[in-house]
N, C-alpha and C positions, 0 to 999 in steps of 0.2 A: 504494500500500500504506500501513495505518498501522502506527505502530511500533510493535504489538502484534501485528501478522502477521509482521514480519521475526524470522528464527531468529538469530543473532549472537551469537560472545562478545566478548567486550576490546573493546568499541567507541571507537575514536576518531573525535575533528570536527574537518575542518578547514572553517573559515566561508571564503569568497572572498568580501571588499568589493567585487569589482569586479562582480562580477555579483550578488551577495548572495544567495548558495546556498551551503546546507553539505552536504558531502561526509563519508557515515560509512563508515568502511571497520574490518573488522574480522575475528576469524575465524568466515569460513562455510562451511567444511566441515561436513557435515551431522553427521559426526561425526569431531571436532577431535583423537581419540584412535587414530584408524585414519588409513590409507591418505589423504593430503596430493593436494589438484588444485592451487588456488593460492586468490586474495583477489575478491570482489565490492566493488564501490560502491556506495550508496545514495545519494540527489540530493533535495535537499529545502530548500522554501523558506519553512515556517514549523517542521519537529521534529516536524510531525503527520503529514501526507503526504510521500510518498517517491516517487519513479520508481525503478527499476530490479529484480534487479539486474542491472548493468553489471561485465564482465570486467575486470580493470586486471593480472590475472596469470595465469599459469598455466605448469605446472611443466613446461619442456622435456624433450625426453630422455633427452639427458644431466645431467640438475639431480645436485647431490650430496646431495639429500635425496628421502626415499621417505614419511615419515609424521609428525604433527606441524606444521603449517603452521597457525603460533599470531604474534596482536597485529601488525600492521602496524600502523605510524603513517609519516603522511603529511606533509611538507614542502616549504614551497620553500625552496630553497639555491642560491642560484650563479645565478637564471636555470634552472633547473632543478627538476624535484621529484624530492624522495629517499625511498623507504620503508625504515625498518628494521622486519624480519619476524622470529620464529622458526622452527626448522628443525632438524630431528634429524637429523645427519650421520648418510649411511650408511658411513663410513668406522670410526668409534669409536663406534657409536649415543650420542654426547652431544650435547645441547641445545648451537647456539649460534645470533645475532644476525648475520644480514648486513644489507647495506645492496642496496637495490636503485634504480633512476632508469629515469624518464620525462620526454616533454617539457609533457606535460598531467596535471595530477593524476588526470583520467578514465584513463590509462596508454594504452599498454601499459607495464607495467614489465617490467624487463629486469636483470639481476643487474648490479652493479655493482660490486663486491669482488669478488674471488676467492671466496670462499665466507664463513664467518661471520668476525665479527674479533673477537671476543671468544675468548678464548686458547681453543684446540684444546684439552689437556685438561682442562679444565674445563665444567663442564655450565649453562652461560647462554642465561640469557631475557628476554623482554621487555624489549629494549633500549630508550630514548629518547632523543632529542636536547635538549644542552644548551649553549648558547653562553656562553661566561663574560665576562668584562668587557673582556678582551682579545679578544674575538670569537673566541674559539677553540671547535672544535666538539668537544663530549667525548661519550660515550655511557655513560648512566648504566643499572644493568642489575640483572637478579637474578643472583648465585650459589645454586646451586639447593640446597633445602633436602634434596633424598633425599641431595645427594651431602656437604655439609659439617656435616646435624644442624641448626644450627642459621642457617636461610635469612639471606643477606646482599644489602642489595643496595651495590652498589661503582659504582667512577667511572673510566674510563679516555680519556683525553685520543686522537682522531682526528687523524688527520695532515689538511691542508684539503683536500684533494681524499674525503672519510672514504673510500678506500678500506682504509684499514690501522690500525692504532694505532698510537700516537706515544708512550705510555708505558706501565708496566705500570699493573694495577689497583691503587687503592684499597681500603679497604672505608670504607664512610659509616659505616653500623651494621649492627647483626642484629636479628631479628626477636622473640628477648628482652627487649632493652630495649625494647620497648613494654608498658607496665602491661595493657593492654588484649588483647593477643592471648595465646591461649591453645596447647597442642599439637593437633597434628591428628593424629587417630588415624582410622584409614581401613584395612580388609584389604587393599585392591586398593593401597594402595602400599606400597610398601618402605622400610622407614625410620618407619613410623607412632609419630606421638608426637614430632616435629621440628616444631619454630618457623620455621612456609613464612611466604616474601617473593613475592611479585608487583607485576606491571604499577609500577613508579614513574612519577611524572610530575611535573615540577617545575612551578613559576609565580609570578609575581612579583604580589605584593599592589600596590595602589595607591600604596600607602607607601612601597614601594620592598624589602617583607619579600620570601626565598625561603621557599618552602611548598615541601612533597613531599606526592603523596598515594600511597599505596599499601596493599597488600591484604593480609590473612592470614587466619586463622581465630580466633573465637569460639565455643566450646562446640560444634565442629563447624560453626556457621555460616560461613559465606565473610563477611568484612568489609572494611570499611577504613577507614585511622586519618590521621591526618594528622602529618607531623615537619617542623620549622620549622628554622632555622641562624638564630642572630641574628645573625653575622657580616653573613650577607648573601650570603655565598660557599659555591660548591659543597663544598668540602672541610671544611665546619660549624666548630665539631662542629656535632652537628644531635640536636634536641631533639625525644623525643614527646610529642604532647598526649597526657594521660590517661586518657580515653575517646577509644572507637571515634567515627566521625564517622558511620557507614552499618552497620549489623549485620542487614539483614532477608536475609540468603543471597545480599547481591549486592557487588560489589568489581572489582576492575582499570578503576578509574575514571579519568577526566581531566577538567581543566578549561578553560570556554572560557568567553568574551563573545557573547553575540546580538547581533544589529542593534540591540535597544533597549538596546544598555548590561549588558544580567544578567547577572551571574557563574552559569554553569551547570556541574552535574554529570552527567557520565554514566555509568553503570557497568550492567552486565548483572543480571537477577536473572529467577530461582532460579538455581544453578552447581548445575544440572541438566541433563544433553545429553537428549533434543531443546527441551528448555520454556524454554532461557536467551531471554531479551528485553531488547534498548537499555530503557533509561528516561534520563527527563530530571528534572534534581531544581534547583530552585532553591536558591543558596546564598548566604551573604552574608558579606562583611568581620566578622570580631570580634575589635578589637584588634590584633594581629600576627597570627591565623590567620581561619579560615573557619568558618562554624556551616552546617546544614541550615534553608534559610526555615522560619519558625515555623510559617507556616500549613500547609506541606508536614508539619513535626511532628504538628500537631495533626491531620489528614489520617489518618497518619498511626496515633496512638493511637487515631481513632473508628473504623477497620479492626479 
């Protein structure tokens, strides 16, 4: 398949050196707002062609979630790989972030928390994993924008085994202090006219800088902006760049290396169910943050 036939939202990559193939996994329910099966894999050895897809989940019987099966990202931890997924309790229908493990990134995965660990009344999403300097594993996440107004995303420290958390949440920022993103006004949700946070993802510059990239809205557009900590540390403060980094209707992006070295983007577009599509956007160091490659710019305005 090319990555113009694959349906997918939240796309994440994880590259494997050892064999030098990346692994996208992402949510592919056909339609990501109903009724939840589980996650596919995609298998690819240059970002153009793909094999699959390949099963690496699917929602047992007794799962504690019925709809909503949103962003897995994939790790290895421990000898082990770990995904953190979202998942709409059917206990309190609120959004939260488990953790789930296999012994192959292809999976089977298998739940591995008790259910999500991001705190039960509260409605979280798109969790990800961040190791801090002490090697500690934390899960940095969205607090959801219908339920606090104004979208947060926060930071809560994993006990090392992650099945649980080890302290209470943070909040990093909100979705206000970004000069850039605007309210999203929508009939179909509730709450329309609130400062939404999506997909975070942290990454370390060459330099040694922490980056976050993550998603909001633009005049209704789906986008994403970039916020920086010149500390260096998870707990910032953390600072927005000015301008959006991505504003053509696509967001909950992440960042990775290719086999040749390139700093790549991925993120979905249109954030339209069934049209959303992976893309690959080259990116490049600027200073303490990241820019879109020029020539992808100029690409870009000749569209």
């Amino acid at each position: 398949m090319k990555t113009g036939d694959i349906q997918l939202r939240d796309p994440y990559v994880l590259p494997d050196p050892e064999q030098r193939i990346y692994y996208m996994y992402g949510s592919t329910d056909k339609n990501i707002w109903r009724e939840g099966t589980g996650f596919d894999v995609y298998i690819s050895r240059d970002l153009s062609d793909w094999d699959g897809p390949y099963t690496v989940f699917r929602k047992p019987d007794d799962f504690f979630a019925d709809v909503n099966f949103w962003a897995p990202e994939v790790y290895p931890y421990h000898g082990r790989y770990i995904m953190f997924a979202t998942f709409r309790r059917k206990d309190n229908d609120r959004l939260g972030t488990a953790v789930l493990s296999a012994d192959e990134p292809i999976g089977p995965f298998s739940l591995h928390s008790e259910g999500p660990v991001t705190p039960a009344d509260w409605s979280s999403l798109d969790g990800t994993l961040y190791m801090d300097e002490a090697d500690q594993p934390w899960m940095v996440f969205c607090h959801e924008w219908q339920q606090v107004g104004d979208g947060e995303i926060c930071a809560m420290r994993l006990s090392p085994d992650l099945t649980e958390a080890a302290s209470e949440p943070v909040t990093l920022f909100c979705a206000s202090e970004a000069d850039w993103a605007t309210p999203f006004h929508s009939p179909r949700f509730p709450g329309s006219g609130n400062y939404v946070t999506d997909g975070p993802f942290l990454f370390r510059t060459t330099s040694g800088g922490l980056l976050m990239v993550w998603a909001s809205f633009v005049d209704g557009r789906y986008a994403l902006g970039v916020a920086k900590s010149p500390t260096g540390k998870l707990c910032g403060p953390w600072l927005q760049e000015p301008e959006h980094l991505y504003s053509s209707d696509g967001g909950h992006g992440m960042v990775f290396r290719t086999w040749e070295g390139e700093l790549m983007l991925t993120v979905h577009t249109p954030n339209r169910t069934p049209d959303e599509r992976p893309i690959f956007i080259p990116v490049v160091e600027d200073g303490d943050s990241i820019k879109l490659d020029g020539m992808y710019r100029e690409t870009r305005r000749a569209e």
